[in-house]
Backbone as ProteinMPNN parsed JSONL, in Angstrom:
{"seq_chain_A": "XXXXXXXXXXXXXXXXXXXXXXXXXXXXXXXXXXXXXXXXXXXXXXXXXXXXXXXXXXXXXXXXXXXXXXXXXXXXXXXXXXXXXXXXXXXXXXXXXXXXXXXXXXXXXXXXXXXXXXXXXXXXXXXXXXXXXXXXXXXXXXXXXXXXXXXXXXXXXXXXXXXXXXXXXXXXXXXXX", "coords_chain_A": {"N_chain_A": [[-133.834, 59.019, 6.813], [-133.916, 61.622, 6.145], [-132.546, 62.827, 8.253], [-130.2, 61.773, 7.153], [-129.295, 63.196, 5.062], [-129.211, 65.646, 6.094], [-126.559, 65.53, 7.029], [-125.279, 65.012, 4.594], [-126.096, 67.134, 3.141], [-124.675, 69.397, 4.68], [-121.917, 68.667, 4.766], [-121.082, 69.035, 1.933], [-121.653, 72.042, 1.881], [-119.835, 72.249, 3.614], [-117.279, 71.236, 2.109], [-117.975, 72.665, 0.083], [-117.309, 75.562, 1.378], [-114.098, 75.364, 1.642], [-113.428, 75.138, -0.649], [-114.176, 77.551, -1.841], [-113.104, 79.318, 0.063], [-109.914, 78.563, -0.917], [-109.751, 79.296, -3.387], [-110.522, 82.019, -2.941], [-108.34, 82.846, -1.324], [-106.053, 82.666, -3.206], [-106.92, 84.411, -5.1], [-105.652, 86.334, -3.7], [-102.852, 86.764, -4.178], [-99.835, 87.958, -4.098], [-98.413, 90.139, -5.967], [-94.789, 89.937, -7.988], [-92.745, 90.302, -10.575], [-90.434, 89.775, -10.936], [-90.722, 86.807, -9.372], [-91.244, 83.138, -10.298], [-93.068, 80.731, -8.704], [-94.429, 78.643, -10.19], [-93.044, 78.126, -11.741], [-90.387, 77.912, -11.371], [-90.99, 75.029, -9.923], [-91.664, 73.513, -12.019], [-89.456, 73.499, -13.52], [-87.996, 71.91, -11.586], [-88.633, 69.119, -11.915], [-87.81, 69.019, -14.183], [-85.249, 68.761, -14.284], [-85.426, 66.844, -12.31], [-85.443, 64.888, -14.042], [-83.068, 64.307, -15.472], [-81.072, 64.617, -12.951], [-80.43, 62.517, -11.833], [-79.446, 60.516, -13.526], [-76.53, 61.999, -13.787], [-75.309, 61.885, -11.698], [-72.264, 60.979, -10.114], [-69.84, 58.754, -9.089], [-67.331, 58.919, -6.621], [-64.996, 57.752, -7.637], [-65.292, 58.542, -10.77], [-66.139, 61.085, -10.646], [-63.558, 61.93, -10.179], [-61.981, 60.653, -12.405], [-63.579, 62.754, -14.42], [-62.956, 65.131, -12.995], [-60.011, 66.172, -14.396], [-60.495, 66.491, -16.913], [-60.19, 68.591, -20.047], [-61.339, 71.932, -19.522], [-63.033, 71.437, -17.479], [-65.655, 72.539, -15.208], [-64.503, 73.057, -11.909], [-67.12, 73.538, -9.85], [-67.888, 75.122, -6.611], [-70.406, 75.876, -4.725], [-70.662, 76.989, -2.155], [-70.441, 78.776, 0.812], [-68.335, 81.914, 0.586], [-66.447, 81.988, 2.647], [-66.449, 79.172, 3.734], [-65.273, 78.103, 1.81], [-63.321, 78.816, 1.459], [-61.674, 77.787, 3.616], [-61.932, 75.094, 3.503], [-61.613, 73.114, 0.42], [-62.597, 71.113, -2.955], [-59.572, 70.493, -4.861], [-58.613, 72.793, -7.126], [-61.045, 73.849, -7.395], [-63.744, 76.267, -8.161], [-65.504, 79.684, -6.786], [-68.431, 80.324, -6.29], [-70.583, 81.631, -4.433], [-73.731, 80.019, -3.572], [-75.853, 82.344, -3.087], [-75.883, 84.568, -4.774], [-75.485, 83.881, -7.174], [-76.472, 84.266, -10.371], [-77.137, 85.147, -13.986], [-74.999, 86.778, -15.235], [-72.901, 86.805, -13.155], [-71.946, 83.867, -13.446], [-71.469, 83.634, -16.239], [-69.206, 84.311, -15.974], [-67.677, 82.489, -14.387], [-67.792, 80.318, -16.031], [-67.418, 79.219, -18.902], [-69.294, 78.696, -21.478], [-72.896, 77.54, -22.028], [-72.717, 75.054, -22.569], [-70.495, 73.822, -21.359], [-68.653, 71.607, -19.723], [-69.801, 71.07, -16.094], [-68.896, 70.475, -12.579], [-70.359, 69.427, -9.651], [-70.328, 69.578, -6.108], [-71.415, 69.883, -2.457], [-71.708, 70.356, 1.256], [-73.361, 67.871, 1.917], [-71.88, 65.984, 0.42], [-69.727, 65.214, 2.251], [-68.149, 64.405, 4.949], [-66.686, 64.277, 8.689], [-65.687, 66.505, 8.386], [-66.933, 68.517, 9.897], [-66.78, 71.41, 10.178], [-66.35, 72.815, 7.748], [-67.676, 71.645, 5.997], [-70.817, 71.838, 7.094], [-73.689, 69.639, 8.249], [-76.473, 69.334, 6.236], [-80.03, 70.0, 5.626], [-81.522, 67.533, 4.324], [-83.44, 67.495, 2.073], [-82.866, 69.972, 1.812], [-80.379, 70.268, 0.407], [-77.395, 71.511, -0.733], [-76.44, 70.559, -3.397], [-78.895, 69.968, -5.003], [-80.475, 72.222, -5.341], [-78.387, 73.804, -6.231], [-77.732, 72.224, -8.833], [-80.889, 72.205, -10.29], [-80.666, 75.225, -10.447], [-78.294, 76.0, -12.423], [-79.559, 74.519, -14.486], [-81.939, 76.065, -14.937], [-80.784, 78.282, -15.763], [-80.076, 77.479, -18.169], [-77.812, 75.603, -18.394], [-76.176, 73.085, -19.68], [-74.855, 70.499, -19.38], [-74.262, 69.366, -16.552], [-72.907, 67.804, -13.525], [-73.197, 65.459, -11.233], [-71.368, 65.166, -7.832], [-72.106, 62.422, -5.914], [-72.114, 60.312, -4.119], [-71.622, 60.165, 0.2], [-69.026, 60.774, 1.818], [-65.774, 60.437, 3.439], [-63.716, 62.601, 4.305], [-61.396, 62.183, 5.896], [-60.804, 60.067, 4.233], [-61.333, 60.229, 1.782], [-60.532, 59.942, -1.76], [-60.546, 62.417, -3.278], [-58.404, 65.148, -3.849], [-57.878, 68.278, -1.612], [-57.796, 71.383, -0.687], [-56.76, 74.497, 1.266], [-57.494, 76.808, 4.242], [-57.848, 75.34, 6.476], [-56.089, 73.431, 5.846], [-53.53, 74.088, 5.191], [-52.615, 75.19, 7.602], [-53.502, 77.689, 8.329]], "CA_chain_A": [[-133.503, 59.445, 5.47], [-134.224, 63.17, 5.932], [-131.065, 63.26, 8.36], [-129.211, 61.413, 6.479], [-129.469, 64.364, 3.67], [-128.791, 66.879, 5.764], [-125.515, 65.934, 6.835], [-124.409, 65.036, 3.583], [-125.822, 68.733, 2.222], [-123.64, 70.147, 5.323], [-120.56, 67.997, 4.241], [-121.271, 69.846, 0.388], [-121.484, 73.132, 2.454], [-118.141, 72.641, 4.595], [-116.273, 71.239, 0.974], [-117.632, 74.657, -0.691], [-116.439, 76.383, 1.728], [-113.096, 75.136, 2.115], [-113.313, 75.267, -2.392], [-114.285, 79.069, -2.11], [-111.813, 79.842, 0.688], [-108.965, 78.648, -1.393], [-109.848, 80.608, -4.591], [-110.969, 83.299, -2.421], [-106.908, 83.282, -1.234], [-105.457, 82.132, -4.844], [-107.228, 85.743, -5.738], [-105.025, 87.669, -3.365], [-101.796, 86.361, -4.609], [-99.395, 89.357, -4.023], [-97.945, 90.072, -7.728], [-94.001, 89.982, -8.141], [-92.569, 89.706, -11.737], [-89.506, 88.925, -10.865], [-90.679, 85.462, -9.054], [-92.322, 82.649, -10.662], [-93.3, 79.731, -8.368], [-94.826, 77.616, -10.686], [-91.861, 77.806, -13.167], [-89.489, 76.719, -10.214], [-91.618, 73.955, -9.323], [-91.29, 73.318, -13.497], [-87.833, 73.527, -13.23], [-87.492, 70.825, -10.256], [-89.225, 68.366, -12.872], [-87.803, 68.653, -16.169], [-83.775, 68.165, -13.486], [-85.441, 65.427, -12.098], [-85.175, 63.403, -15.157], [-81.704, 64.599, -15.687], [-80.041, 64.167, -12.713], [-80.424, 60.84, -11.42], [-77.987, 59.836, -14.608], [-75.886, 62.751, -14.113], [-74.734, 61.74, -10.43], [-71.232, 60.266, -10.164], [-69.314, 58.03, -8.189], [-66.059, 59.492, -6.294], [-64.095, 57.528, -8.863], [-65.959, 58.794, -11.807], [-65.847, 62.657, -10.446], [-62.212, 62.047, -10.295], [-61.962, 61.131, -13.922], [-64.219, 64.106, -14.943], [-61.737, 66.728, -12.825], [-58.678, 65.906, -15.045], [-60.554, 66.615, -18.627], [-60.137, 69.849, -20.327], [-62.034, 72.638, -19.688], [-64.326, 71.405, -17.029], [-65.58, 73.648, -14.574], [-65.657, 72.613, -10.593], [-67.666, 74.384, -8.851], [-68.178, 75.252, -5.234], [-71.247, 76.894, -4.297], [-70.613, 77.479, -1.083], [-70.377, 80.206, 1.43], [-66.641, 81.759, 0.539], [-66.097, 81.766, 3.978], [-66.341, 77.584, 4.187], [-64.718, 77.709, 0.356], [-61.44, 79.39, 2.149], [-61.213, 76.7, 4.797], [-61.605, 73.769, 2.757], [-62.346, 72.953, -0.832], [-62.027, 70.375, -3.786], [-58.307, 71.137, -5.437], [-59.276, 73.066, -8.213], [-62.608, 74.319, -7.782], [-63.781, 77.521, -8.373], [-66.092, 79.428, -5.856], [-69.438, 81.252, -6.513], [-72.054, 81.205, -3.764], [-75.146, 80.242, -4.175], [-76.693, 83.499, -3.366], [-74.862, 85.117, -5.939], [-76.086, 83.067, -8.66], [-76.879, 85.363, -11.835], [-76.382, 85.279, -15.488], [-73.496, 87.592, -15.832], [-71.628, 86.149, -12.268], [-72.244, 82.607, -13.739], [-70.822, 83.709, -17.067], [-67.793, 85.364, -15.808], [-66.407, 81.452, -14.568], [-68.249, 79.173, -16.892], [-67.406, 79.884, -20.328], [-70.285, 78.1, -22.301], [-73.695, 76.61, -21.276], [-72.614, 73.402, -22.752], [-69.241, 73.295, -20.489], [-69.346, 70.102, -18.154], [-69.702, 71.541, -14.521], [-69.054, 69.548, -12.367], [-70.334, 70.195, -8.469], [-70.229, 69.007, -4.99], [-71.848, 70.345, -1.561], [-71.946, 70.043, 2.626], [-73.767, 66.66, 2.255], [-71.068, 64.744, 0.106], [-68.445, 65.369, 3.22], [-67.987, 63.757, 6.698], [-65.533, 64.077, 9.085], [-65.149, 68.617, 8.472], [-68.027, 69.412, 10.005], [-66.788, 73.53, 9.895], [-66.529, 73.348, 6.6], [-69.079, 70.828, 5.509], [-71.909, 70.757, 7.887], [-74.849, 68.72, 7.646], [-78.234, 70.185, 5.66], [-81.092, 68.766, 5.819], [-81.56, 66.14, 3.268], [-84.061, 68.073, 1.464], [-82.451, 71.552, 1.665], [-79.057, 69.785, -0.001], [-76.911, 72.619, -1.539], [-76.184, 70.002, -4.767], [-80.462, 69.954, -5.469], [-80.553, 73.821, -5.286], [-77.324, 74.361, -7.508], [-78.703, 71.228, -10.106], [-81.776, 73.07, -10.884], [-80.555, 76.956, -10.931], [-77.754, 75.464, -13.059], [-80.361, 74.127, -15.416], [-82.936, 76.895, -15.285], [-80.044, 79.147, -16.536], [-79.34, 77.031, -19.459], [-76.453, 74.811, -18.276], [-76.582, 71.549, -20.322], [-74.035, 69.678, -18.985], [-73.964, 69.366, -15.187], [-72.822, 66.363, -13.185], [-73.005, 66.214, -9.039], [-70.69, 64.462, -6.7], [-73.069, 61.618, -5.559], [-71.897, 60.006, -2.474], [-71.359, 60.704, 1.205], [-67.447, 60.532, 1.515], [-65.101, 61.09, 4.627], [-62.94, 63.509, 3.554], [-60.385, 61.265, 5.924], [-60.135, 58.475, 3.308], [-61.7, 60.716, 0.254], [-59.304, 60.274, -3.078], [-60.327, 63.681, -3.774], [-57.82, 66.217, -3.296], [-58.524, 69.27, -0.403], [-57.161, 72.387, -0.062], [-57.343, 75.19, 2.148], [-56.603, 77.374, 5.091], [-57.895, 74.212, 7.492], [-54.938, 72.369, 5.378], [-52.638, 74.961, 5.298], [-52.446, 75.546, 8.683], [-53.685, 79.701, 8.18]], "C_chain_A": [[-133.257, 60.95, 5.439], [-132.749, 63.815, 6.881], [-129.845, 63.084, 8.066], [-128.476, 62.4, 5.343], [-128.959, 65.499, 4.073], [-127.532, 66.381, 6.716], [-124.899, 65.59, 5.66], [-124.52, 66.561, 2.466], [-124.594, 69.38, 3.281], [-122.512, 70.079, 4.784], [-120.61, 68.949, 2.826], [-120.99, 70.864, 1.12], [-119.911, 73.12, 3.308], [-117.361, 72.769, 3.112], [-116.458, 72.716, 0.216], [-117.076, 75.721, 0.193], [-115.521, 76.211, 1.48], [-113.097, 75.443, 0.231], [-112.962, 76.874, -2.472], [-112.884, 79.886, -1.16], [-110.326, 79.679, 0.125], [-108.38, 79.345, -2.344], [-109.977, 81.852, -3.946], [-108.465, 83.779, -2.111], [-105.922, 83.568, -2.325], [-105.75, 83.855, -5.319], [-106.214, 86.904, -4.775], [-103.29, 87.334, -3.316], [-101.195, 87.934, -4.518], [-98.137, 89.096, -5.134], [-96.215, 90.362, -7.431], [-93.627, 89.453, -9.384], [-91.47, 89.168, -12.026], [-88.943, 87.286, -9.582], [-91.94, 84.609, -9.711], [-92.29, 81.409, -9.957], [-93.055, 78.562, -9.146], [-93.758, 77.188, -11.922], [-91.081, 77.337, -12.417], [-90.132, 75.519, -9.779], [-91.256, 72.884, -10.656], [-90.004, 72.815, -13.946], [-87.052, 72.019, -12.584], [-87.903, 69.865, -10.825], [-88.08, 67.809, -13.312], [-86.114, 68.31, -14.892], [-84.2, 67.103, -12.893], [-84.884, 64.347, -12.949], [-84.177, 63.141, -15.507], [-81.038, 64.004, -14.875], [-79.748, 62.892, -12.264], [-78.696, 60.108, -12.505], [-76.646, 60.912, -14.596], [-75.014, 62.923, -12.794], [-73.632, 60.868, -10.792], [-70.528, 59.924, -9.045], [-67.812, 59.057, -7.904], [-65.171, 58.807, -7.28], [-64.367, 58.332, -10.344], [-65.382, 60.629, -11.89], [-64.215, 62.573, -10.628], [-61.45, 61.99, -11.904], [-62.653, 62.476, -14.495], [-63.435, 65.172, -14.575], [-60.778, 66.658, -13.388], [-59.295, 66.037, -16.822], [-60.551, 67.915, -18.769], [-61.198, 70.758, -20.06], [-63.536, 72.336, -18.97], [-64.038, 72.093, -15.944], [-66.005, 72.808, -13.349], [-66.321, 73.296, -9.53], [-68.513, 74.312, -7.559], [-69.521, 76.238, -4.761], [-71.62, 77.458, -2.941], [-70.698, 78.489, -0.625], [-68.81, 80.401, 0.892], [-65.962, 81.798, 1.485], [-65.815, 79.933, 4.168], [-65.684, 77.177, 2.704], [-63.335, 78.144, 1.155], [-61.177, 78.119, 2.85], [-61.054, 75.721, 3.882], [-62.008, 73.897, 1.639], [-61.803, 71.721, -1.929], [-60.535, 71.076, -4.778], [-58.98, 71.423, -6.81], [-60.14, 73.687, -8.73], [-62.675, 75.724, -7.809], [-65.301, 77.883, -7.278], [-67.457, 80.46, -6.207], [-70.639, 80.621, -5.797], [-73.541, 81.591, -3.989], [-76.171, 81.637, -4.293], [-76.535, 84.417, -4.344], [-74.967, 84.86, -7.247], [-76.513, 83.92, -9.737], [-76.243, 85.023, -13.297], [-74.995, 85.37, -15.451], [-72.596, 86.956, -14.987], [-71.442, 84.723, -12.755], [-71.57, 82.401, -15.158], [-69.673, 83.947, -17.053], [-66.844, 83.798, -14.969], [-67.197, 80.532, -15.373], [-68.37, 80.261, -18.231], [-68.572, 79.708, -21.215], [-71.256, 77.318, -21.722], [-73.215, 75.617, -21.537], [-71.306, 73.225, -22.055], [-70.16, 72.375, -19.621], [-68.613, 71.148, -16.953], [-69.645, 70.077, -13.569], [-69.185, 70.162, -10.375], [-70.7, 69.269, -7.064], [-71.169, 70.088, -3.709], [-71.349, 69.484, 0.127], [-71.934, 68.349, 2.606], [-73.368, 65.915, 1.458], [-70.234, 64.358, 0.852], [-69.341, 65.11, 4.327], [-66.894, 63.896, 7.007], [-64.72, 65.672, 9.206], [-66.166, 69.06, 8.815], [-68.34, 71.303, 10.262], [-66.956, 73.9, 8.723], [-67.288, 72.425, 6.002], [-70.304, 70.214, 6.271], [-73.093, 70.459, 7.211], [-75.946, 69.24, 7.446], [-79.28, 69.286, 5.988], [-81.301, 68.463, 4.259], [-82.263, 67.032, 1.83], [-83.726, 69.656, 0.969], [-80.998, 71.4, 0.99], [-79.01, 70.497, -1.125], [-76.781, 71.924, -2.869], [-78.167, 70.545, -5.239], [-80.759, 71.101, -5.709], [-79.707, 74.086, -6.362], [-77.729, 73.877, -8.924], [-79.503, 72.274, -10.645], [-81.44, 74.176, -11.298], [-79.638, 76.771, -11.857], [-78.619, 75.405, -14.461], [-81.055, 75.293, -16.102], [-81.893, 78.527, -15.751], [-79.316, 78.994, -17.634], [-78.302, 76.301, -19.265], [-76.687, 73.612, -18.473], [-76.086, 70.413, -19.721], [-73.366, 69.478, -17.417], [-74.092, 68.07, -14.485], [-72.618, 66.332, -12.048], [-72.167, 64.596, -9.074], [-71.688, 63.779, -6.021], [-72.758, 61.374, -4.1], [-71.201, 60.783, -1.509], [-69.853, 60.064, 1.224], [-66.687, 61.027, 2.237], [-64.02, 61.845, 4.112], [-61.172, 63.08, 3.985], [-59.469, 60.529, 5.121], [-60.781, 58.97, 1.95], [-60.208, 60.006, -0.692], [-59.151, 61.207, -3.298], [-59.308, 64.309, -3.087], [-58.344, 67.257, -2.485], [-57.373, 69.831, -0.826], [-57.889, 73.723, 0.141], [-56.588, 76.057, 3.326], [-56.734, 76.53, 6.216], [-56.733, 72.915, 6.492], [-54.101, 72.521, 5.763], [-52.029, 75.481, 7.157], [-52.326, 76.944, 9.164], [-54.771, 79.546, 8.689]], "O_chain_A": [[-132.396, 61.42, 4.695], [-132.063, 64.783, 6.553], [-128.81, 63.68, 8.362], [-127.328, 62.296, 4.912], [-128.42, 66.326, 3.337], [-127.505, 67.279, 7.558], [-123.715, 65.927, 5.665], [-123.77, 66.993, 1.591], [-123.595, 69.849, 2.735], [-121.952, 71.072, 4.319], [-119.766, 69.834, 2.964], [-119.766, 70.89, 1.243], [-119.13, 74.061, 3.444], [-116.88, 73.84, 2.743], [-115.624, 73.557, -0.117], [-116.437, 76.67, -0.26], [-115.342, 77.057, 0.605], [-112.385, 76.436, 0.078], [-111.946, 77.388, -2.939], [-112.035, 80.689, -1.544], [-109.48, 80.472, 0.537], [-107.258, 79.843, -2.434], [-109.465, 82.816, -4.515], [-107.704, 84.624, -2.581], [-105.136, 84.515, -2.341], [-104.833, 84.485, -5.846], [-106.073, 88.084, -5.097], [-102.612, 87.722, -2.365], [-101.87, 88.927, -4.788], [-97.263, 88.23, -5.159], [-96.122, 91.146, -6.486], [-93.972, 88.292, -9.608], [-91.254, 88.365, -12.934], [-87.865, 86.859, -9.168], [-93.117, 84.968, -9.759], [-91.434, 80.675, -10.452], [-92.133, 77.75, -9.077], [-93.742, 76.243, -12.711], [-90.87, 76.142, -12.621], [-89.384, 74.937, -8.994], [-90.743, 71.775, -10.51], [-89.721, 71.839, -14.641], [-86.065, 71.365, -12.922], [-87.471, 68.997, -10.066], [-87.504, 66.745, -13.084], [-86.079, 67.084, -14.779], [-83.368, 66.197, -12.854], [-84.188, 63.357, -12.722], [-83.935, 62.002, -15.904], [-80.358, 63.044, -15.238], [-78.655, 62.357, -12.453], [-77.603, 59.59, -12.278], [-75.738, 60.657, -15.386], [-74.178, 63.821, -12.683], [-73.828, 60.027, -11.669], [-70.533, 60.659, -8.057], [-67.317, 59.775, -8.773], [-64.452, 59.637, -7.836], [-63.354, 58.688, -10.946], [-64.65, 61.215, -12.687], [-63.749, 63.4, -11.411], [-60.706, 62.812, -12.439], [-61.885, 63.224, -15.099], [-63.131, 66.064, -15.368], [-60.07, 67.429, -12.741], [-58.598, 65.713, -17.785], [-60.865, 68.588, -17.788], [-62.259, 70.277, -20.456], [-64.657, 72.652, -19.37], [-62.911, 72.366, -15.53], [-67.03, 72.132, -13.26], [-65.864, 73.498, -8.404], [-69.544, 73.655, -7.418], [-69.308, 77.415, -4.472], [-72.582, 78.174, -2.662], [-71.026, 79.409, -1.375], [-68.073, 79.426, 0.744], [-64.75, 81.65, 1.331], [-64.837, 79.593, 4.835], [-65.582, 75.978, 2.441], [-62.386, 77.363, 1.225], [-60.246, 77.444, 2.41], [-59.917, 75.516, 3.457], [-62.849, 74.785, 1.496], [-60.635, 71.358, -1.792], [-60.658, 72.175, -5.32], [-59.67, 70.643, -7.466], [-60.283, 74.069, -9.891], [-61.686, 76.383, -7.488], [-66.073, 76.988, -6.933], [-67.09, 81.621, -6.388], [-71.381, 79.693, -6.122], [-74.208, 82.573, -4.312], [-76.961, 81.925, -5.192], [-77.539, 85.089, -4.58], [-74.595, 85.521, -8.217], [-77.608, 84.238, -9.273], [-75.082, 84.713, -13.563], [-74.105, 84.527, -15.566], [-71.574, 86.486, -15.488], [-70.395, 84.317, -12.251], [-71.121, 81.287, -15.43], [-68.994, 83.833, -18.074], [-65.615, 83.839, -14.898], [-66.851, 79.465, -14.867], [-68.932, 81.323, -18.5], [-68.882, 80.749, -21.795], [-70.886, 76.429, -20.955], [-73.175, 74.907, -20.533], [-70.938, 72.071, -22.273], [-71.295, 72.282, -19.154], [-67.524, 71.716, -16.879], [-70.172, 68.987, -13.79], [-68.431, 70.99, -9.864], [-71.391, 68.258, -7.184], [-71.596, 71.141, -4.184], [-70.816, 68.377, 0.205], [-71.027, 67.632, 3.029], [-74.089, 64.928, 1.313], [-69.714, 63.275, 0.586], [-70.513, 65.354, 4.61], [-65.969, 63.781, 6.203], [-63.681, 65.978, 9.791], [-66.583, 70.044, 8.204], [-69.309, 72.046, 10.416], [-67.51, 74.949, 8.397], [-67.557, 72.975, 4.933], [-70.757, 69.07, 6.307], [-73.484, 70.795, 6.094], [-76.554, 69.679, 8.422], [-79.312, 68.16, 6.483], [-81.202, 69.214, 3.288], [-81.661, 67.16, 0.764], [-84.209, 70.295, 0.034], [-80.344, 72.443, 0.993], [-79.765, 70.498, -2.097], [-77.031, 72.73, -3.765], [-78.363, 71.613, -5.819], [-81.608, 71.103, -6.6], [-80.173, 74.564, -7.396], [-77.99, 74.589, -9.894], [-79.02, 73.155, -11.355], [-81.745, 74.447, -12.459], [-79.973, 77.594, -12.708], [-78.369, 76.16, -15.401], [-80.962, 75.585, -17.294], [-82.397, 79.625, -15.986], [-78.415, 79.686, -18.108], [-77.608, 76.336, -20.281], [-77.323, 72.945, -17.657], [-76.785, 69.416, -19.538], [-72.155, 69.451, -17.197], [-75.042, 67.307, -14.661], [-71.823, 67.157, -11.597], [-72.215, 63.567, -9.748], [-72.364, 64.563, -5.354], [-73.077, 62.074, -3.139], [-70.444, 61.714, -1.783], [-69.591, 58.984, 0.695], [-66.569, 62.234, 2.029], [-63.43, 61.254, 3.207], [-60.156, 63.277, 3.318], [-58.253, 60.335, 5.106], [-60.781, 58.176, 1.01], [-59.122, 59.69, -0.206], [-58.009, 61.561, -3.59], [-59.193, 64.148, -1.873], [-59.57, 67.252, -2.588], [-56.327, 69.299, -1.199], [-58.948, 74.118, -0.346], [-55.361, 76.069, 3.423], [-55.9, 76.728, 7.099], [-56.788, 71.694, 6.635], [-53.522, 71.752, 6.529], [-51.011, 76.089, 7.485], [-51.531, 77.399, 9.987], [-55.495, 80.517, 8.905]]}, "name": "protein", "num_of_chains": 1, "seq": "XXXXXXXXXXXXXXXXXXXXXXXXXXXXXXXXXXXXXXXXXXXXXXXXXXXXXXXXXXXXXXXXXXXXXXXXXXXXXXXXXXXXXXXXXXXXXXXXXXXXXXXXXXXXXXXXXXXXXXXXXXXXXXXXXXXXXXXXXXXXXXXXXXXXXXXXXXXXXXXXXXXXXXXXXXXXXXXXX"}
């Protein structure tokens, strides 16, 4: 009985440690006001619920690029936006992302955007190589999209050989430049 007790006080003694060592770290959080974790984490939520319904089929995207005043955008590098791109699109890479650059081609949060990445294309791997699943340039754009007020945003869903796409391409890997 009596050793039964004391490893279950030890076990209490390891969990407080491992309790205190986490707060003990949590307290040396190194302060930046222009990043908030827990609001990006917030963020990756509230677009969850969104985009699921807001993904479209290569037929679908194709109706959506032919209505007025929608915006397609490439968030690519402009280096892999030169080589190839959807006919049409406009190019602002992701790192680049800001209010004012974000205002200067999207006229209104409530414009329909409409956006594609790397991991809807097969078959260009220079200009669309493969991310990892989880690091997929659409999931990154979605959210910062959102968390800058953009109401109306709709991704390019499926993987799609750019061979036998419908979508239109152009480029300097078209063009032959």
């Amino acid at each position: 009985m009596r050793a039964e007790r004391i490893v279950k006080l030890r076990a209490v003694s390891v969990i407080a440690c491992l309790v205190f060592a986490t707060l003990s770290s949590a307290e040396t959080v190194i302060p930046n006001r222009l990043i908030n974790y827990p609001a990006f984490a917030a963020d990756v939520i509230k677009a969850e619920s969104v985009r699921e319904s807001h993904r479209l089929t290569e037929d679908q995207f194709l109706r959506e690029m032919t209505q007025p005043k929608v915006v397609i955008l490439d968030a690519r590098s402009t280096g892999k936006f030169k080589i190839r791109h959807l006919k049409g699109a406009v190019n602002l890479s992701f790192s680049d992302f800001t209010a004012d650059e974000l205002a200067k081609i999207i006229p209104a949060k409530d414009s329909k955007i409409l956006i594609y990445c790397n991991n809807n294309f097969l078959g260009s791997p220079s200009t669309f190589p493969e991310k990892n699943r989880a690091a997929s340039l659409n999931l990154s754009t979605f959210v910062t999209l959102m968390t800058y007020g953009y109401t109306n945003v709709y991704e390019l869903g499926p993987l799609i050989d750019v061979r036998t796409s419908k979508l239109q391409f152009e480029g300097q890997e078209l063009s032959g430049r």
